[in-house]
C-alpha positions as CSV (number, residue, x, y, z in Angstrom):
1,X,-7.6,-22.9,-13.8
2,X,-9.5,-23.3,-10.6
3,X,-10.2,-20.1,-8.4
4,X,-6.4,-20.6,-6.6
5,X,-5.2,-21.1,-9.6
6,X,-5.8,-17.7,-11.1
7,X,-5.3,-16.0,-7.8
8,X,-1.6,-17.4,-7.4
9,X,-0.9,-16.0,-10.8
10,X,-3.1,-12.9,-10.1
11,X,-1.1,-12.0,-7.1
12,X,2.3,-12.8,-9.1
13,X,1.6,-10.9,-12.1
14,X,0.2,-7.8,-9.6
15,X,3.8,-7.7,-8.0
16,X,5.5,-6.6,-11.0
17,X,3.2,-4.4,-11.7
18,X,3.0,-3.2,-8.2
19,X,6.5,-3.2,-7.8
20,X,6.8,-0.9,-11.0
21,X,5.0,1.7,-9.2
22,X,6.7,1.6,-6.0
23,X,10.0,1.8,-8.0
24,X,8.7,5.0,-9.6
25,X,7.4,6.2,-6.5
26,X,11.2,5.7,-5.0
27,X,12.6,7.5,-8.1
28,X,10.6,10.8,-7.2
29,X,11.3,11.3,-3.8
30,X,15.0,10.6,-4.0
31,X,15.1,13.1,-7.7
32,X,12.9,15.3,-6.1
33,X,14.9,15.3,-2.3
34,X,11.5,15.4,-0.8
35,X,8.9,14.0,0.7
36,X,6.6,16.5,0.6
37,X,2.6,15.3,0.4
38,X,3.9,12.0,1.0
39,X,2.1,9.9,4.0
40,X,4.6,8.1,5.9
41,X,2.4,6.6,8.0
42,X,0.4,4.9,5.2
43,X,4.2,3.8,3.7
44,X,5.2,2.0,7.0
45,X,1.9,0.5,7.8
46,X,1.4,-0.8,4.1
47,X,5.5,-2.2,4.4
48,X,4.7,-3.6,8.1
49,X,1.3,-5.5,6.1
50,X,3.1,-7.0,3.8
51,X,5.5,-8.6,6.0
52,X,2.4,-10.2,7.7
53,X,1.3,-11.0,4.3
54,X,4.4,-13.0,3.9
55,X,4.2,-14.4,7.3
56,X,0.8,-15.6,6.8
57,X,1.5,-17.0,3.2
58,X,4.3,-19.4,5.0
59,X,1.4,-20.3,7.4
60,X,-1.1,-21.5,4.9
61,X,1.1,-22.6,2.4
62,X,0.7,-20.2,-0.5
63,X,4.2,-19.2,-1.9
64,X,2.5,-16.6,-3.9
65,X,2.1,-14.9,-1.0
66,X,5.0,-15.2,0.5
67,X,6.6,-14.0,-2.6
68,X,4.4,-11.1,-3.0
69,X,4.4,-9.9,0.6
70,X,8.2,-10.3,0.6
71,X,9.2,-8.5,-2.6
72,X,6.6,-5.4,-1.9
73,X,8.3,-4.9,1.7
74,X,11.6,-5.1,0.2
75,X,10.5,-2.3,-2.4
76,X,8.1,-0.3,0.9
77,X,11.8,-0.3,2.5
78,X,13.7,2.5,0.0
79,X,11.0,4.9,-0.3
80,X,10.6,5.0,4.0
81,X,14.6,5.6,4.1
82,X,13.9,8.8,1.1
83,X,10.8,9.6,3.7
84,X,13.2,10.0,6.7
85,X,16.1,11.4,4.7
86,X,14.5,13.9,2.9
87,X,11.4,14.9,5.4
88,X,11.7,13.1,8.9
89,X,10.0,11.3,11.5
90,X,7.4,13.0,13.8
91,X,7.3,10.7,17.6
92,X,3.9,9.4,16.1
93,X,5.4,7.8,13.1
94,X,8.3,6.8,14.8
95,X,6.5,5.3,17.9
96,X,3.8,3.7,15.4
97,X,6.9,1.5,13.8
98,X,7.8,-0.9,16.9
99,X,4.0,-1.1,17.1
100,X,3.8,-2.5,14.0
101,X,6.9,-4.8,15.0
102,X,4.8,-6.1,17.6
103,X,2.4,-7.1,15.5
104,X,4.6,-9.0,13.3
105,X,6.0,-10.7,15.7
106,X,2.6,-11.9,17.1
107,X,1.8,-13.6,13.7
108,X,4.9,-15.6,14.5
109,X,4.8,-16.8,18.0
110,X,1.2,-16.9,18.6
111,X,-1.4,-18.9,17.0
112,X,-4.2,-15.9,15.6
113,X,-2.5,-16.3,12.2
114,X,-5.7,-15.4,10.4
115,X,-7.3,-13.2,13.1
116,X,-4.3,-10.6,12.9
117,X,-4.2,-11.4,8.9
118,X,-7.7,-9.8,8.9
119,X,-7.5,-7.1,11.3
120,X,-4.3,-5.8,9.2
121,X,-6.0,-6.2,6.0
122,X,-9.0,-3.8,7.3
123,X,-6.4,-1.6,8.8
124,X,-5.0,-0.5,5.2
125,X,-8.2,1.3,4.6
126,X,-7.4,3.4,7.7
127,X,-3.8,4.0,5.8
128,X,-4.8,4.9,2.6
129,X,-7.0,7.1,3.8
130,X,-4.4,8.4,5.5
131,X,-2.5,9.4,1.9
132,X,-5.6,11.1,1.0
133,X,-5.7,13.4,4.4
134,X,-1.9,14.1,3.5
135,X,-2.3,15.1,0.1
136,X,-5.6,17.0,1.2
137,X,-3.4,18.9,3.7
138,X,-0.4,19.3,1.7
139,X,-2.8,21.3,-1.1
140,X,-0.4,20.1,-3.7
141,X,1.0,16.5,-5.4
142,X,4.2,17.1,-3.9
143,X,6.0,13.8,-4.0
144,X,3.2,11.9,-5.0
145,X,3.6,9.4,-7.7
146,X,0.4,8.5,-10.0
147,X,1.4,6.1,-11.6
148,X,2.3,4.1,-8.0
149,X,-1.8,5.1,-7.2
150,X,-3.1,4.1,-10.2
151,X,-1.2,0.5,-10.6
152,X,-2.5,0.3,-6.7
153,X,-6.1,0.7,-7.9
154,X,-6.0,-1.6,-11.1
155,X,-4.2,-4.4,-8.4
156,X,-7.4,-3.9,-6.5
157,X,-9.8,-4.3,-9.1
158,X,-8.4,-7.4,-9.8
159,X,-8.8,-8.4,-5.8
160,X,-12.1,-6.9,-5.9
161,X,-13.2,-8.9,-8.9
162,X,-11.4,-12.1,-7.7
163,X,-12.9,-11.6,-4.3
164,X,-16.6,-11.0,-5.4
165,X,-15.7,-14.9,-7.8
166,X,-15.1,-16.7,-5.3
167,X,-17.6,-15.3,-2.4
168,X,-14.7,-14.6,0.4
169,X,-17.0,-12.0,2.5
170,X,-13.8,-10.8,4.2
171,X,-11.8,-10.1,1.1
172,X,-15.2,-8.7,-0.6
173,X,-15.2,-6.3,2.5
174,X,-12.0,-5.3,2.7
175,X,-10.8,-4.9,-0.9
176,X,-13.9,-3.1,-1.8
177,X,-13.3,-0.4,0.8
178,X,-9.4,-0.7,-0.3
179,X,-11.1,0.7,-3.7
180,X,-13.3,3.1,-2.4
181,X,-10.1,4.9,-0.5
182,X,-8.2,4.8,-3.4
183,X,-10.1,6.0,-5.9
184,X,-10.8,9.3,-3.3
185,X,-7.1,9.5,-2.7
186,X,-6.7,9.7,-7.0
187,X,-9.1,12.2,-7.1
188,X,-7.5,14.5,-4.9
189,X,-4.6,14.1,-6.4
190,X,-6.0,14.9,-10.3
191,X,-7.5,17.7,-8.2
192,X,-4.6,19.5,-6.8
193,X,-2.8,18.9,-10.1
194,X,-5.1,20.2,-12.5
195,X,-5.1,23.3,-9.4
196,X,-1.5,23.7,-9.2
197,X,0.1,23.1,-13.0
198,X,1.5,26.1,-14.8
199,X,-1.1,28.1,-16.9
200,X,0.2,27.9,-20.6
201,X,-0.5,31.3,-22.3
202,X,-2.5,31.3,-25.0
C-alpha cells in the first residue's frame, strides 16, 4: 500500500460515503419543497468541480478520479433541479453556470490541465463559504442537511491527513482551508438549530 495506493481507495471509499450525504441532502429539499438556507451557488460550483475533477483524472490517468468526480456530479445534478424547482435562480446564479461551462470546457481543449485543476480546487473554499453566508443569512437550517456537512468534513479529514502524508503543498493548502470552511459552516448550523428547535415543556 504505497501513498497512491491508499488514496485510490481513499477517494473510492469517500464517494459512497459522499454520495450518501448528497442523497440525503436530495431527499430533504424535494420532502421539504424547499430550498430554503440552501446555497446554490456553492451546489453548482461544487457539481461544475467535480466534472473538472473527472476531466483531470482522464488526463493523468487516475480512474479513481474519474469515478469520483463523475458519480458526485451525477448526484450535485438532482439537488440543483430541487434548487430551481422549489426556490429559483437569481441572474447571478444563473449567469455563474455557463461560466463554470467555460471553464470545463478549457480543461478539455487547452493544455492548463493542472493549472485550472488547482485554481478550482482553491475556488471551493470561496463556495463553502458561501453555504455558511447562506445559512448565516437565512437565520435558520432550512433545507440544510447535516448529515451531507458532516460526511463532507470527515471526507476532508481524510484529504487533509493524506495530503499532510505525502507532503503535496497544494493539497495541504487547499484541503486544510476546505476544513477550516466547513467546520464554520457546521457550527452555524448546530447554532441556528439549537436557536430555532421547539422548547419542550418541562
Amino acid at each position: 500500500m504505497n501513498a497512491a495506493s491508499i488514496g485510490a481507495v481513499g477517494t473510492v471509499a469517500f464517494t459512497f460515503i459522499e454520495g450518501w450525504g448528497l442523497w440525503k441532502q436530495n431527499e430533504k429539499i424535494w420532502n421539504k419543497k424547499s430550498g430554503e438556507a440552501v446555497s446554490i451557488k456553492m451546489f453548482s460550483y461544487s457539481l461544475f468541480s467535480f466534472v473538472v475533477l473527472a476531466i483531470y483524472g482522464w488526463h493523468i490517468r487516475s480512474l479513481s478520479s474519474v469515478f469520483n468526480g463523475t458519480a458526485m456530479a451525477a448526484l450535485y445534478l438532482p439537488i440543483l433541479i430541487g434548487l430551481w424547482r422549489f426556490r429559483g435562480f437569481t441572474l447571478t446564479e444563473k449567469i455563474q453556470i455557463p461560466a463554470m461551462a467555460m471553464i470545463t470546457a478549457a480543461m478539455i481543449f487547452t493544455p492548463w490541465q493542472a493549472e485550472i485543476f488547482t485554481a478550482v480546487g482553491f475556488g471551493v473554499t470561496f463556495s463553502i463559504s458561501l453555504q455558511a453566508r447562506e445559512l448565516w443569512k437565512a437565520k435558520s437550517t432550512g433545507a440544510v442537511e447535516v448529515r451531507m456537512l458532516i460526511v463532507l468534513l470527515l471526507a476532508t479529514v481524510f484529504w487533509v491527513t493524506y495530503a499532510f502524508a505525502i507532503g503535496d503543498i497544494s493539497l495541504m493548502a487547499i484541503c486544510s482551508a476546505n476544513l477550516a470552511a466547513q467546520t464554520v459552516t457546521i457550527a452555524i448550523w448546530i447554532r441556528f438549530y439549537l436557536k430555532n428547535r421547539p422548547q419542550t415543556a418541562i
